[in-house]
C-alpha positions in Angstrom: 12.1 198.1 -65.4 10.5 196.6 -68.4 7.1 197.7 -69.4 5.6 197.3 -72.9 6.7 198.3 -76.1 3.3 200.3 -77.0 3.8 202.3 -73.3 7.5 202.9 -74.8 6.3 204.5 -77.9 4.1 206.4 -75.9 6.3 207.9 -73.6 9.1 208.6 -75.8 6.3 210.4 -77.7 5.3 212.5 -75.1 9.0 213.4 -74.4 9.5 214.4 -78.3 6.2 216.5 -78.3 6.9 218.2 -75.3 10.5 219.0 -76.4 9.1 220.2 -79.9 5.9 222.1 -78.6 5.6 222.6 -74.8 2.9 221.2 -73.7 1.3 217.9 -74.9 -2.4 216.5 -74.7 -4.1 213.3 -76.2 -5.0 214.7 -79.0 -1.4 215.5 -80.1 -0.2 212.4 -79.5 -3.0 210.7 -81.9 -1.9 212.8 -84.7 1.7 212.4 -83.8 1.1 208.7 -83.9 -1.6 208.0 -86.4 -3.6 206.8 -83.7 -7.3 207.2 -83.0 -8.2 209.0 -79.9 -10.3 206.3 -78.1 -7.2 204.0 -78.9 -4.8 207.3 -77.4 -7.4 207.8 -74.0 -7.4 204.0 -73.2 -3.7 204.8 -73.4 -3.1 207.7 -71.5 -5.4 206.2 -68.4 -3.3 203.3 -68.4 -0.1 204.9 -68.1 -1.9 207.9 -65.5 -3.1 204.6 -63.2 0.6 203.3 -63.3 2.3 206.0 -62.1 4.2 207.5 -65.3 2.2 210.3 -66.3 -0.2 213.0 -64.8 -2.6 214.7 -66.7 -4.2 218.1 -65.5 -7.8 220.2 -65.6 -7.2 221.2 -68.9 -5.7 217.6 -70.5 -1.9 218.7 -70.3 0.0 215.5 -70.1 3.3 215.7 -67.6 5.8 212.9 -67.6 6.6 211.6 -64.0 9.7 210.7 -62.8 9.5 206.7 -63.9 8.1 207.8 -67.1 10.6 210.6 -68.0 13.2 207.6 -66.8 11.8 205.4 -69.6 10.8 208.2 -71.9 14.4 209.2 -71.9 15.9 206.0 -72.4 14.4 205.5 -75.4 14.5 208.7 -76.8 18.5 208.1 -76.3 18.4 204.9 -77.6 16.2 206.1 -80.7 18.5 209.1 -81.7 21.6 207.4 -81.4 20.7 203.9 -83.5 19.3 206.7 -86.2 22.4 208.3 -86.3 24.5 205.4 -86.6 22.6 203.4 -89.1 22.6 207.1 -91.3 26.2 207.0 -90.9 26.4 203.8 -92.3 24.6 204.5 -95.6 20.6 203.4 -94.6 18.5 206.2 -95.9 17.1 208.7 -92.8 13.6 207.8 -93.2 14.7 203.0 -92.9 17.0 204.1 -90.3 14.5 205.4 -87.8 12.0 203.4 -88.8 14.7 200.6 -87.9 15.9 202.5 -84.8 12.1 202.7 -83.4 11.9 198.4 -83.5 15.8 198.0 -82.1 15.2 200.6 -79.3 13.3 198.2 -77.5 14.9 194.8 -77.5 18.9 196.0 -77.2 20.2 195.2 -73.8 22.0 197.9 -71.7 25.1 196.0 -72.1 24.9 195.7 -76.1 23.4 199.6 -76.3 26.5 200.6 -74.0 29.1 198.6 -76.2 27.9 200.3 -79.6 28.2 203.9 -77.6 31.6 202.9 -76.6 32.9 201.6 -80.5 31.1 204.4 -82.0 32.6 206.7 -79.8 36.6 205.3 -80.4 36.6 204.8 -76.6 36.5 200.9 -76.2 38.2 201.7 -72.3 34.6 202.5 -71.3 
């Protein structure tokens, strides 16, 4: 399923926040982000009316299934390019600033193959 990088980015934020925090609304993703809250709502009701999120009474943002499926995705894809272009000598703060941009235009099949050579287990 492809959807937009921007809906990326916002589900992988709502994943992060919700690991770091527990709960996450709007407002945290705007300062997460940098974003303005109109910018953030428009955002949120876009993602709600597309299935990936639900948002309660009180403005507590759940991930649904599709959206944890992406959010996840691109959370694993984020950590690992981080790790791996730290391991090769790019300073933490370039490497996920480059991870964020590569996360969403790798193929499976290229993500998959740098797993398997990082790893040692080309038999993958």
């Amino acid at each position: 399923m492809r959807i937009q990088e921007s809906a990326e980015n916002y589900l992988e934020t709502i994943l992060v926040l919700k690991k770091r925090q527990g709960q996450v609304r709007s407002i945290d993703i705007a300062a997460e982000l940098s974003f303005s809250k109109p910018s953030v709502s428009i955002a949120m009701k876009n993602l709600r009316t597309n299935g990936y999120i639900e948002v309660d009474a009180e403005g507590h943002i759940t991930l649904l299934d599709k959206g944890l499926e992406i959010a996840e995705r691109v959370y694993e894809r984020h950590t690992f390019l981080t790790g791996w272009l730290t391991a090769l000598g790019v300073s933490p703060e370039t490497a996920a600033e480059d991870a964020c941009r590569i996360e969403h235009v790798i193929s499976e099949e290229t993500f998959h193959a740098l797993k398997k050579h990082v790893s040692g287990d080309e038999s993958r």
